[in-house]
C-alpha positions in Angstrom: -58.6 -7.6 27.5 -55.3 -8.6 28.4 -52.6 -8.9 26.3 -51.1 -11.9 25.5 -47.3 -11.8 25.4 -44.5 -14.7 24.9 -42.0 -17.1 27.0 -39.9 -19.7 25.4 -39.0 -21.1 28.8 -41.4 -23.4 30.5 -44.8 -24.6 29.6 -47.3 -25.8 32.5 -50.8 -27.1 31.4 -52.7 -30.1 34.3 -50.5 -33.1 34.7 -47.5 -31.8 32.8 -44.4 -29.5 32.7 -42.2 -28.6 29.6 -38.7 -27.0 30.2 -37.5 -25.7 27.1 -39.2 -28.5 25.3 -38.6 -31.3 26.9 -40.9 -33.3 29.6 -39.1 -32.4 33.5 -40.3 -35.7 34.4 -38.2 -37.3 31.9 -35.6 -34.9 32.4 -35.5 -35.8 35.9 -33.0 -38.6 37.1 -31.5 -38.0 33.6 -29.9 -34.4 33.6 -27.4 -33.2 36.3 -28.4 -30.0 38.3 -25.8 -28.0 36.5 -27.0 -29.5 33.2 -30.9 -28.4 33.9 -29.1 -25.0 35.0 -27.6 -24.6 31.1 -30.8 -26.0 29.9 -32.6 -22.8 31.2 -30.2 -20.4 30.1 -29.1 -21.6 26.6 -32.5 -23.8 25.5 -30.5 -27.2 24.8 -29.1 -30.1 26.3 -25.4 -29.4 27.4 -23.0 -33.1 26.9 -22.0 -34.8 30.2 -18.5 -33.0 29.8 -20.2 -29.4 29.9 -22.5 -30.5 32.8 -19.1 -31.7 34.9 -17.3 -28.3 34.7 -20.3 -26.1 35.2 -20.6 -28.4 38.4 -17.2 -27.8 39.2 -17.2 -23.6 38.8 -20.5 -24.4 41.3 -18.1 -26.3 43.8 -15.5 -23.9 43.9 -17.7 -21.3 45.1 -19.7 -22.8 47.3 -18.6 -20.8 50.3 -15.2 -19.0 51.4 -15.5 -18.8 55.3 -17.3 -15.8 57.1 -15.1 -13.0 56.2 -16.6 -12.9 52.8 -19.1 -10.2 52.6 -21.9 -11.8 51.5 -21.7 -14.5 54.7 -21.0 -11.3 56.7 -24.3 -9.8 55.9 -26.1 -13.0 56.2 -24.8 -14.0 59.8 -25.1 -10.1 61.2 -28.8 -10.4 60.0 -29.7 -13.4 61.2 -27.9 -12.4 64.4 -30.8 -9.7 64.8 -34.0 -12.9 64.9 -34.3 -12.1 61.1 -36.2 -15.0 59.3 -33.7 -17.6 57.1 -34.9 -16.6 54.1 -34.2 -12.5 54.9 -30.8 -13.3 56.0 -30.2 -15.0 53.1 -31.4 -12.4 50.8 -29.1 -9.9 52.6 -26.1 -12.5 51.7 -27.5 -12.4 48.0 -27.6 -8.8 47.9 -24.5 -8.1 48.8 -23.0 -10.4 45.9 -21.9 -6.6 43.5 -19.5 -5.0 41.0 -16.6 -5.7 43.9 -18.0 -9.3 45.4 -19.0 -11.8 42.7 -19.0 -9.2 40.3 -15.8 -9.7 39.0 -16.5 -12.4 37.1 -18.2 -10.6 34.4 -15.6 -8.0 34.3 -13.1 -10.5 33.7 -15.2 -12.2 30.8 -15.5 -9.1 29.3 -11.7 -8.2 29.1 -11.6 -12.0 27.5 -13.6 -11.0 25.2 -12.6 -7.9 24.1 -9.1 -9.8 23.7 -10.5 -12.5 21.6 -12.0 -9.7 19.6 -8.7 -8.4 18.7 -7.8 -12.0 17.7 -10.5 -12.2 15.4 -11.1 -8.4 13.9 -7.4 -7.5 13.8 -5.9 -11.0 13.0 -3.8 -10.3 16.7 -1.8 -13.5 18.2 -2.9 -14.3 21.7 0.0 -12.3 23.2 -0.8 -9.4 21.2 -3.7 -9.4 21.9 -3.2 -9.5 25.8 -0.4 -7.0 25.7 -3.0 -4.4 24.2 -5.9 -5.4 26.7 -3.4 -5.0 29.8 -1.7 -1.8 28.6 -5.2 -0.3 27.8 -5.9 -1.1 31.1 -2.7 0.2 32.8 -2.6 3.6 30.8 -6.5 4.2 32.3 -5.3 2.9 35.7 -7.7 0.1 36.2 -7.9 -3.4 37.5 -8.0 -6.1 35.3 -10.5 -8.3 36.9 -9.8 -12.0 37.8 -6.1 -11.5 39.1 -4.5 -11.6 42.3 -6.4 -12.3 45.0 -6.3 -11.2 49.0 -5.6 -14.2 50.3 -4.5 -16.3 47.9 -1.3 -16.8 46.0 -2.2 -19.7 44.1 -5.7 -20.5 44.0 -6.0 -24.3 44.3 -9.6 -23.8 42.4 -8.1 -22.1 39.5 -5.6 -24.8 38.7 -8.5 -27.6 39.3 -10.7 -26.1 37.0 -8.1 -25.5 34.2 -6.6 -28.9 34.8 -10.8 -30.8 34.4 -11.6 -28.2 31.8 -8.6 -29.6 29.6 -9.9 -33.4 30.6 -13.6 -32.7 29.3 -12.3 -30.8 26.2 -13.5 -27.4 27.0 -10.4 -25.4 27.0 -9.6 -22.7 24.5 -8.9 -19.9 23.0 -10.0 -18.0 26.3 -8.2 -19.9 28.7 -5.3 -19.3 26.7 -5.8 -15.7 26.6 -6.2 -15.6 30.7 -3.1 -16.9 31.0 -1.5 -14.2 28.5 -2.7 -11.6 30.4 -1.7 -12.9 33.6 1.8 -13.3 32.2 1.6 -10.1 30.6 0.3 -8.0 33.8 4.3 -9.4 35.3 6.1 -8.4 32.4 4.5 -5.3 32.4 3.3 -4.0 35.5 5.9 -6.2 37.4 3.0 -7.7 40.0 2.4 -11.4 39.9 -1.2 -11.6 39.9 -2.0 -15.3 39.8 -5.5 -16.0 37.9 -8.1 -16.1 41.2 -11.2 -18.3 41.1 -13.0 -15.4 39.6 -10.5 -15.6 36.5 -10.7 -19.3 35.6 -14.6 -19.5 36.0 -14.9 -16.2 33.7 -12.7 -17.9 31.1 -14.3 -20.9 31.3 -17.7 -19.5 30.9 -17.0 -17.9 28.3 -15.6 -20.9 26.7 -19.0 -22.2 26.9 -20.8 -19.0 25.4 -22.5 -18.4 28.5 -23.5 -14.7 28.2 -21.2 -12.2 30.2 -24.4 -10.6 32.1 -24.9 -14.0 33.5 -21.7 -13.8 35.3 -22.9 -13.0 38.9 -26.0 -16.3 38.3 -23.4 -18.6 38.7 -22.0 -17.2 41.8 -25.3 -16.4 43.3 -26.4 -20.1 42.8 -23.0 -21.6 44.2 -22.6 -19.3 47.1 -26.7 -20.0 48.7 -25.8 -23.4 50.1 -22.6 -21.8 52.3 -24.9 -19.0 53.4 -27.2 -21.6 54.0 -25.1 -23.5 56.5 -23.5 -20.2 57.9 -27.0 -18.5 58.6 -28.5 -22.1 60.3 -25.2 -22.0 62.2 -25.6 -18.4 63.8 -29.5 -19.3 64.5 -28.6 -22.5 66.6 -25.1 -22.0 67.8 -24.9 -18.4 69.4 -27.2 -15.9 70.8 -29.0 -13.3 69.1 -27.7 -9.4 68.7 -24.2 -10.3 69.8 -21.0 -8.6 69.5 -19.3 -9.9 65.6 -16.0 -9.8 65.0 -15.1 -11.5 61.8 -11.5 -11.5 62.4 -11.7 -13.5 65.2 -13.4 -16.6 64.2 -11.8 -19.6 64.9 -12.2 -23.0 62.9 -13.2 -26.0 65.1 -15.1 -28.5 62.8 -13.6 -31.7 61.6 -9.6 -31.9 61.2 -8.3 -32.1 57.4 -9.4 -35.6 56.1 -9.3 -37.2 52.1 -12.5 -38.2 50.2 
């Protein structure tokens, strides 16, 4: 006999469907996509607020051009007559420690900070002097600073500035920007919070797990690797010659919403 063993996710019995509790039918038209998304993860019904930023940390993500290396590896595999759905799971794959990754390294420096704060009764700029000299004494990379293109992320900013409008910003925000001030006064390098930075603070603002990190990329990058893959199927010829450097822009000119 088989065993019988436990989820507290979904429940599916004829003519009906229970997510954490609650009827998807009724659910549906009701909750926002990023709202169903911390419905899953954390088992209740995130505010309107909550549902707004994790939308946001989605839209900033959603693609970064084909030099990134998870649209690399989707566009050189569907470049070899690979099926949509392979080339996509190469793009996925590729999303590591080093790409997408970095977000849960930089939640858990914020959180070993905020532990200072709490266990050792540390200010916030205590706290982040410890965290970055820890880090430059080892010789490692604080994750979530500086970034290879940018020197002011224009997401960053955006997502502090709506996290302060729906209330969400805190204690870790705060500390991100202590340790980015602190990594100049001590190391000398400006290295500007990246994308990775302010979605890692503000996750962690809203107790999303630290293992979780790379989800939230995963799920915002898919619908620019979606657009990049169908682009290399319908627009060029298969097995050719790809040379990331060289791609050249020629969709619409810069326009408003």
């Amino acid at each position: 006999m088989t065993e019988v063993w436990k989820t507290a996710i979904t429940h599916i019995e004829p003519n009906k469907i229970v997510v954490r509790g609650y009827k998807l039918d009724q659910l549906m038209g009701k909750l926002s996509y990023p709202q169903m998304i911390y419905l899953l993860i954390k088992g209740e019904i995130p505010n309107k607020c909550v549902g707004k930023i994790l939308d946001a940390i989605l839209a900033s993500s959603i693609d970064h051009g084909v030099t990134s290396p998870s649209c690399q590896a989707a566009i050189t595999v569907a470049s070899t007559g690979a099926s949509l759905n392979a080339a996509l799971a190469a793009g996925i794959l590729s999303i590591n420690e080093f790409h997408g990754g970095a977000i849960e390294k930089s939640m858990q420096a914020l959180e070993a900070a905020i532990i200072l704060v709490r266990k050792e009764k540390l200010s916030i700029a205590v706290a982040a002097e410890r965290i970055v000299k820890e880090h430059l004494d080892q010789k490692k990379k604080i994750m979530g600073y500086g970034h290879r293109i940018h020197s002011d992320d224009p997401r960053t900013s955006k997502l502090f500035e709506l996290s302060s409008e729906y209330g969400i910003s805190g204690k870790y925000i705060e500390m991100s920007k202590a340790i980015q001030r602190k990594l100049l006064e001590m190391s000398g390098k400006n290295l500007p919070i990246n994308v990775d930075g302010a979605i890692a603070a503000v996750l962690c603002e809203l107790g999303i797990p630290s293992e979780l990190a790379n989800v939230f990329f995963i799920i915002a990058r898919l619908p620019g690797l979606v657009a990049h893959v169908y682009e290399e199927k319908v627009r060029y010829k298969p097995m050719r010659k790809i040379d990331f450097t060289k791609a050249e822009y020629d969709g619409p000119p810069e326009r408003d919403i």
